[in-house]
N, C-alpha and C positions, 0 to 999 in steps of 0.2 A: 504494500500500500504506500502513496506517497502523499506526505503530507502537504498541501496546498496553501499557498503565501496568504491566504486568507483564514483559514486556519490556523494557521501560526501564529498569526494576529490576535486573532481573537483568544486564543489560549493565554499569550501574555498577556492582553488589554484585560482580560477576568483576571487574572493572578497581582497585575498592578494594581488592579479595586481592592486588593485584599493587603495593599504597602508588600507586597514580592517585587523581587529586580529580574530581572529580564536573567541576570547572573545566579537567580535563586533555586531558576527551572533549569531541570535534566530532561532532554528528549532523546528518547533513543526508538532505533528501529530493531524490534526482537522479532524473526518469525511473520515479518510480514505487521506485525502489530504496533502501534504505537505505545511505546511506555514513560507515562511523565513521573518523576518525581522529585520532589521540593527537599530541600534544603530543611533539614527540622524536622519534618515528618515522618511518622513510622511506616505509613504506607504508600502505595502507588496509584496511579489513576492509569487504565490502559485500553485503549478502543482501537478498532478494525471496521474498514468499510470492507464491506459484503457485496459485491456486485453479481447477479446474475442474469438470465433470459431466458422467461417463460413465455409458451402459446397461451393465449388465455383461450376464454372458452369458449366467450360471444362468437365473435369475428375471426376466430385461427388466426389471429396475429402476434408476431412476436412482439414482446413487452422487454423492457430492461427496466430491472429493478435492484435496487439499494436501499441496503438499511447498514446501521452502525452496531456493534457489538461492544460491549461495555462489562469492562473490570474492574470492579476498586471494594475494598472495603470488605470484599469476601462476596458482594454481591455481581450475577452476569446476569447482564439486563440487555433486551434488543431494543433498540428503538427507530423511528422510521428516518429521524433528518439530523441535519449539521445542528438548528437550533435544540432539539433533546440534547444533544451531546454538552452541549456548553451549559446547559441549564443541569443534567447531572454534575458535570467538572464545578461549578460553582458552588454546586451542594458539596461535592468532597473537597474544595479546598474552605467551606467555613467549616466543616465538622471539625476538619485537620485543625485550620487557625486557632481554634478555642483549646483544645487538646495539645497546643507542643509551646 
């Protein structure tokens, strides 16, 4: 998976809402997976875009579809878009913030 300049953004512009430096975040590429984690924190936050292509049913036409896969906190969550993903990542960087 590659992570997209938009994307990137937005992970650090939620982590600067929360006083993190650009310097605070680790991003690494595992397995195709994104794995972030902070400076202080005991855990990690890690998501995968999922891309496929299905016939649907109506019309036999092929569809492409995407959703996001989500690891942190012990919880795997799917969700369908870019804004779930950032609206999880800001849940686990206040849980973190409160806690380290």
């Amino acid at each position: 998976m590659k992570l997209l300049k938009d994307q990137y953004q937005d992970i650090v512009g939620l982590a600067n809402s929360f006083q993190l430096s650009e310097g605070d975040i680790s991003l690494v590429k595992r397995r195709g997976r994104i794995n972030i984690s902070v400076t202080g924190f005991s855990s990690s936050f890690e998501f995968f875009r999922r891309k496929s292509v299905s016939l649907s049913a109506n019309d036999r036409q092929w569809e492409k579809l995407e959703h996001y896969e989500l690891n942190y906190d012990g919880q795997k969550i799917i969700v369908a878009n870019w804004k779930d993903v950032t609206h999880h990542f800001g849940q686990w960087l206040r849980s973190n913030s409160t806690t380290s």
